[in-house]
N, C-alpha and C positions, 0 to 999 in steps of 0.2 A: 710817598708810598712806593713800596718797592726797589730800596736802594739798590741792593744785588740783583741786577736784571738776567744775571749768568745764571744764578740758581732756581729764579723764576721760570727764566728760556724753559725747563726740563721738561712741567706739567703744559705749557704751551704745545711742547714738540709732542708729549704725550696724547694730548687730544688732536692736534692735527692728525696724530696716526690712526685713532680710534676713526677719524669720521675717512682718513683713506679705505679703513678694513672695509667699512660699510659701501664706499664706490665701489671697493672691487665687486661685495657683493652683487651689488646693479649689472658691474659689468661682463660680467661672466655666465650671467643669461641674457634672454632676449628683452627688450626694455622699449618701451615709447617717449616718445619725442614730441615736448610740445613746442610751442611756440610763442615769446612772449609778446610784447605792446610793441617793443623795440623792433622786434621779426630775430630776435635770436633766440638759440635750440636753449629749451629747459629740457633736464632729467629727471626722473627720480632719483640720481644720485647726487642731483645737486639739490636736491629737497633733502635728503638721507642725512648729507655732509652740515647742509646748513642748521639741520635741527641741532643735531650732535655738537656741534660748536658754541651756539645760542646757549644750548644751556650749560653745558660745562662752563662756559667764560662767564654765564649771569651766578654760579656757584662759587665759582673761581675768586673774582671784581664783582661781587655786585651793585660794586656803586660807581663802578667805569662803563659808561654805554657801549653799545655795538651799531655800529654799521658794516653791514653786510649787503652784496648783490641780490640776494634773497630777501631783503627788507631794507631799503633804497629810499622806502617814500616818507623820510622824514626830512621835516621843512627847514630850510637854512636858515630861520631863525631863532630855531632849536640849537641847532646845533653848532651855530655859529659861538656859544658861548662855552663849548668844551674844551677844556685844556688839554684833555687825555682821553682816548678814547680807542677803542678797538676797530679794526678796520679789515675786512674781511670778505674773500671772493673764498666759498665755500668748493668750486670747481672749476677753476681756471683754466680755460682750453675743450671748453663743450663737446667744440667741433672735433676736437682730436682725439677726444672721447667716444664720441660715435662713428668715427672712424677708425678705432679700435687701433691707433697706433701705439699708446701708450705715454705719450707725450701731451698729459696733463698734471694737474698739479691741487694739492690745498693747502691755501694761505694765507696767514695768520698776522697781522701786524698790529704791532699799539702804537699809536700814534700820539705826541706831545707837542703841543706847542707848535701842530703846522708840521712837525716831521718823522718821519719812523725812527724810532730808537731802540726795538723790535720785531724781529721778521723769522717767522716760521714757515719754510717752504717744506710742504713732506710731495713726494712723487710715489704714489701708489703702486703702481705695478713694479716699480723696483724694489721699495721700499726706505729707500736713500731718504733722508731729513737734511737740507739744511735752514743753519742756525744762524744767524746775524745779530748782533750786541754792539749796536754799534758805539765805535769809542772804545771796544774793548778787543773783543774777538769774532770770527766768522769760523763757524766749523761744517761740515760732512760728516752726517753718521748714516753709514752702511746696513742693511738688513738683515746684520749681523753682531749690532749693535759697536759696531768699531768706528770712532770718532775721530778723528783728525782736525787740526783746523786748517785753513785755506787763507788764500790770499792769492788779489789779480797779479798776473804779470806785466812787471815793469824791469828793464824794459820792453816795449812793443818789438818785436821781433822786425827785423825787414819785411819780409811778406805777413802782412797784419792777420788773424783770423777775424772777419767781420761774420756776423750773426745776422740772421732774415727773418721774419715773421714765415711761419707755412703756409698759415690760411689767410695773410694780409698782405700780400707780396705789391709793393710801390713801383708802375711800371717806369720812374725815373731815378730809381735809386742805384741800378748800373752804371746808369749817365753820369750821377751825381761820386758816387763812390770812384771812379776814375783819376777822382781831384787826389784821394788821399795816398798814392800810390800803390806798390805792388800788393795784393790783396787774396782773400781765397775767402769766396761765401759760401756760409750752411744755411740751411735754415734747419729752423725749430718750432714746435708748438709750446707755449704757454711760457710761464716764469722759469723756463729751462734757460732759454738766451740770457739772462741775466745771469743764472749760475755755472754757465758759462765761464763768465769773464771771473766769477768770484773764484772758481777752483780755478784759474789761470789757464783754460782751455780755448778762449776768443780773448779778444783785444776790442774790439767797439761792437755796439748795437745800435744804430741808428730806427728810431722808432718814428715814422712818414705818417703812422696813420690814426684814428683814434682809439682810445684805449680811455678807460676809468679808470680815477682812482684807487679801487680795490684791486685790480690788475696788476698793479706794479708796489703797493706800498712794501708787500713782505720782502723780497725779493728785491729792492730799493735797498730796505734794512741787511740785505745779507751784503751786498755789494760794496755799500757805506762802510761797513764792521769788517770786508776783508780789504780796504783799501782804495776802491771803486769811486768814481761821481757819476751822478747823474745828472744833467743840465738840460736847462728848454735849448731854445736853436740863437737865443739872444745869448746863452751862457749864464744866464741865471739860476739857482738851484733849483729844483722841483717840488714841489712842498702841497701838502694837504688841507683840504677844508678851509679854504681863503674864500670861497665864493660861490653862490646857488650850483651853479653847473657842476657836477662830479667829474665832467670829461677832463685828461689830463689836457697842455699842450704837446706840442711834439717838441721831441726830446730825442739825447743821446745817449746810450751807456757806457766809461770809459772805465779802463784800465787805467792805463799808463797818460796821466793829465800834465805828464811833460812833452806832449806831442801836440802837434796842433792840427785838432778834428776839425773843428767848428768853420773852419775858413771854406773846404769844401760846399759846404751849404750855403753859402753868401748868394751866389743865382738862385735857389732852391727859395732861399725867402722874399727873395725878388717877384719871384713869377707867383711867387701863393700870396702874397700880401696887395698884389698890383688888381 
């Protein structure tokens, strides 16, 4: 099903925007803030966003499941037997949401076999989509409807751009970042560091903290499609739905995988695994 996943990608990127229109909605008056099991912020625009996706995708596939942040609570021995499946953080970057910086995201991915092979990132207040196929192509389309496609930079420049979480910041990832030489950190909120590195704007993301599954899978898929890896801290790929827990491991985002990131972290797994 679905051999052309280039011409597929279109109505994906389409409903990501629909359920962006709807955040902005949210966010452009004044809104409440609840509080989930976890202790993190729900909106009603991540209720808005999630409705909006559940059902265009169950019209869209409806014989492909969803999992979504918004409906998490299916048992892993359900779902342990999907081969394909939708995978989906309806508002990525809560916090950055209600902190009204504009550095959130919604994100769409299908997942096969364990791994993105589809990723639809739209960013709302800009309006920018990107697009990931992977194996194929990674594109940017503007709020203007002008598309290009992208790809990381390789190679890594001397002074690397390394990427930071905003609202997860690891107080020994300076320590640790030391190892890969000369460097210059940003940080960012949500699946923006990751597209980052896809339009060739950063060169690594090192990710210290925990994150789910839905966090990272679109945004994985754009990475993968312009060029990108993403690996645990062993170097192993990073992959979906192997195991009850949805939290990922910690992981890295690269660019340029003819440099050698991984060896910086050698103490870093020393001292967390001891």
């Amino acid at each position: 099903m679905f051999g052309d996943l280039g011409v597929f990608s279109e109505a994906v990127a389409e409903i990501a925007a629909e359920a962006g229109r709807a955040i902005i909605e949210v966010y452009e008056q004044d809104f409440e803030v609840e509080e989930k099991e976890d202790r993190t912020p729900l909106t009603e625009a991540d209720l808005a966003s999630h409705r909006i996706i559940r059902d265009a995708l169950a019209k869209l596939t409806p014989d492909i499941p969803l999992l979504s942040e918004e409906s998490s609570d299916i048992d892993y021995d359900t779902r342990a037997d999907w081969f394909q499946y939708w995978l989906v953080d309806p508002l990525d970057g809560t916090k950055e949401f209600i902190n009204r910086n504009g550095e959130f995201t919604v994100n769409i991915a299908l997942i096969r076999n364990h791994d993105p092979v589809l990723g639809v990132v739209h960013v709302p207040v800009q309006g920018i989509t990107y697009t990931g196929v992977v194996g194929k192509w990674a594109s940017r389309q503007d709020a203007d409807g002008r598309s290009e496609h992208i790809r990381v930079r390789v190679p890594c420049p001397e002074t690397a751009v390394v990427v930071g979480s905003r609202s997860h910041a690891n107080p020994r990832l300076q320590e640790i970042l030391g190892g890969i030489g000369p460097h210059a950190l940003i940080s960012m909120g949500s699946s923006l560091k990751f597209c980052l590195l896809a339009e060739g704007k950063a060169d690594f993301y090192p990710r210290l903290g925990p994150t789910s599954e839905w966090d990272t899978a679109a945004a994985h898929a754009v990475v993968a499609a312009a060029g990108g890896k993403i690996v645990t801290l062993d170097g192993a790929p990073l992959r979906y739905n192997r195991k009850k827990s949805l939290l990922n491991p910690e992981f890295l985002v690269i660019a340029d995988d003819g440099r050698d990131w991984l060896s910086a972290f050698e103490s870093y797994k020393i001292v967390t695994n001891s």
